[in-house]
N, C-alpha and C positions, 0 to 999 in steps of 0.2 A: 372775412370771406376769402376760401382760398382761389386762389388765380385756374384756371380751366386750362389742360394742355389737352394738345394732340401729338403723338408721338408719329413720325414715321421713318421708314426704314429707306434711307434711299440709296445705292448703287454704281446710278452711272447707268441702268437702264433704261429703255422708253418706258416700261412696265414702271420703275419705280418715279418717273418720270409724271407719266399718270397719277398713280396713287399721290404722290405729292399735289397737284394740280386738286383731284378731289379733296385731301385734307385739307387746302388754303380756302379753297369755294365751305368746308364743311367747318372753320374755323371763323370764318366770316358771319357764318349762322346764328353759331356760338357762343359768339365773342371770346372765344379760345385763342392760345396762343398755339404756335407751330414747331414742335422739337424735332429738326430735322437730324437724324442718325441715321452716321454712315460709320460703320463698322469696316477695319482693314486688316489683314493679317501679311506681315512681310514672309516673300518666301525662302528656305536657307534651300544649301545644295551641301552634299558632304565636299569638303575641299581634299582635306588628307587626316591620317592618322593624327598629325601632330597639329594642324589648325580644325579641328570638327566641322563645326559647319561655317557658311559664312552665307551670305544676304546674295541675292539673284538679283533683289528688286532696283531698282534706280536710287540711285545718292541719297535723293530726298524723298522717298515715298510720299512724308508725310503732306508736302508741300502741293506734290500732283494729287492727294484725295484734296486736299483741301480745295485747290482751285476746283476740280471736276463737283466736288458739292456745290461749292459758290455758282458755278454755269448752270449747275441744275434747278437751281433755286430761283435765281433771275433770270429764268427762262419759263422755269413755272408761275412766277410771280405775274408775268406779264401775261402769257398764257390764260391766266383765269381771272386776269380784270382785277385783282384785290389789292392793289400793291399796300394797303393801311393794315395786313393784318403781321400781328407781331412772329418775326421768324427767329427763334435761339438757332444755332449751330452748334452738334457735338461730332467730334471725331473720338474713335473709340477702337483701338486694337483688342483683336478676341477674336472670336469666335460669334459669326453674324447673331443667330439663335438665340443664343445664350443674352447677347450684349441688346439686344431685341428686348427681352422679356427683363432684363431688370433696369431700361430705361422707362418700361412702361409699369412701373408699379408708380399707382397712386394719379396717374392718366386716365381721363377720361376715355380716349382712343388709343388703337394701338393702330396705323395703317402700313399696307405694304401692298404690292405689286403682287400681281399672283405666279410672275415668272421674276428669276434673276438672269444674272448674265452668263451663268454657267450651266452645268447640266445638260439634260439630255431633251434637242429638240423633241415636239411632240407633247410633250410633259402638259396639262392644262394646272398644275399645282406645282410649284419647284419644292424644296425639300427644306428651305426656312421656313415659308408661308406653312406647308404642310404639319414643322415643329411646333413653331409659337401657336398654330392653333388649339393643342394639343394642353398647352399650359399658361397663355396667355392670363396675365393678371386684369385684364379690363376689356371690356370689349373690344373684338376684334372683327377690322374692316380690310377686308381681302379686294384690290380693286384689280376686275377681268378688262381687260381691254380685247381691240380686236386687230391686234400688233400681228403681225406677220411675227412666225418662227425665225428666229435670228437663225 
């Protein structure tokens, strides 16, 4: 029998914040387990002719997603009462969308927040949620909250 995932996409925002909160309560159900993905892209800046680009982001990028998923998670976990249901962690450079849709093949769920932390307030769909719906390999679970516009 194979093991039951739930993918979700999480950020750093309240939106993804939520969605994770409902995939733990909907993993509990389920008796699923919980693939928390957080996708990060480092950003360059052109330096000069002779060095191309070089890194804007902080020393350790990887280390600041890493803790900010972990806060996320043990925040959600408490949040929704479940602390027994099983959470994997992946960290994944790319391109959100894309790193979205091929973590979710072969998932029972695909979840995600219906805003990220970018974009253009007002927006009631941000423009990952909007992608993956689009080519989503498993069922997809768009979670609305009633978050103030950042």
């Amino acid at each position: 029998m194979s093991e039951h995932r739930i993918v979700v996409g999480v950020e750093g925002s309240g939106y993804a914040h939520a969605a994770l909160i409902w995939a733990i309560e909907e993993a509990s159900v389920r008796n699923s387990i919980v693939e928390v993905v957080t996708v990060y892209a480092p950003t360059y800046a052109p330096a000069s002719p002779d060095f191309g680009y070089v890194p804007l982001d902080s020393y350790d990028l990887l280390t600041e997603v890493e803790n900010m998923q972990n806060d996320v998670i043990e925040k959600a976990l408490t949040a929704s009462h479940n602390p027994n249901v099983t959470i994997q962690r992946t960290l994944v450079k790319g391109r959100a969308a894309d790193m979205l849709l091929k973590a979710a093949k072969g998932a029972d769920l695909l979840v995600v927040g219906n805003r990220g932390r970018g974009g253009f307030s007002g927006l009631r769909l941000g423009s990952v949620s909007q992608s993956i719906s689009h080519h989503c390999p498993c069922p997809l679970v768009i979670v609305r909250t009633g978050l103030e516009e950042e």
